[in-house]
N, C-alpha and C positions, 0 to 999 in steps of 0.2 A: 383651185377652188371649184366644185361643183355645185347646179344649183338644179331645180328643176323648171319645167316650162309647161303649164297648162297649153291645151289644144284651141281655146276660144278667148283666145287674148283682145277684148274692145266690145267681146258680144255682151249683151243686154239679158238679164236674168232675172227673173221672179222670186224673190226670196220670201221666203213666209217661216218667223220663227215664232214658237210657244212655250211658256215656261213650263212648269211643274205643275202650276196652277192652270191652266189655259188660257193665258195671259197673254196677246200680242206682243210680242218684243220687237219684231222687225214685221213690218209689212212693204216693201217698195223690190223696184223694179233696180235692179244695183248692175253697171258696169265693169266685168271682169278688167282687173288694169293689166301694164305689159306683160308682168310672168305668169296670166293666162289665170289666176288663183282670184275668187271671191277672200276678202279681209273681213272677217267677222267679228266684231269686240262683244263681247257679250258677258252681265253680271256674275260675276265668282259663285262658285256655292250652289250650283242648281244643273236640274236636267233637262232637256231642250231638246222639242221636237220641230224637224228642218225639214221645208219642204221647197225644193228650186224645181223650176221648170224654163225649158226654154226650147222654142221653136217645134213643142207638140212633143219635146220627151218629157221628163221627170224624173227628179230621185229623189231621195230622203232618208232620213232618219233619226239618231238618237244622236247629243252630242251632251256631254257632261262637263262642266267647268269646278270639279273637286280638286285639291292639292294631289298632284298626282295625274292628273287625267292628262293625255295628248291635247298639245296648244295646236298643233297639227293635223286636220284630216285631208287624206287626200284619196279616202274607200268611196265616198259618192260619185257614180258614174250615170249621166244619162242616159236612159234606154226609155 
């Protein structure tokens, strides 16, 4: 079995999510746990704009939770 391993496994991250509406869904400061990945639950049926920063970088973007959509992102890279 293979698995993957995020690069900031315990670090501290800024997560700021918005619905379709511009609706706060997530506002908090969230700890990556050991496989290094943020765990996001988020309402079915909607598109979601994502914005994490940590330690002066950022990334962001688009994430969609439709039947069909990837339960999985792992394209956000801090720069």
């Amino acid at each position: 079995m293979t698995g993957c391993q995020g690069e900031l496994a315990g670090e501290e991250f800024d997560v700021l999510i918005k619905d379709s509406d511009g609706n706060i869904v997530i506002d908090e400061t969230m700890t990556a746990p050991d496989h290094g990945f943020l765990d996001l639950w988020l309402p079915r049926n909607d598109t979601y704009h994502v914005a994490i920063g940590h330690d002066g970088k950022t990334t962001g973007g688009e994430i969609s939770t439709f039947e069909g959509d990837d339960t999985c992102i792992t394209t956000m890279q801090l720069s």
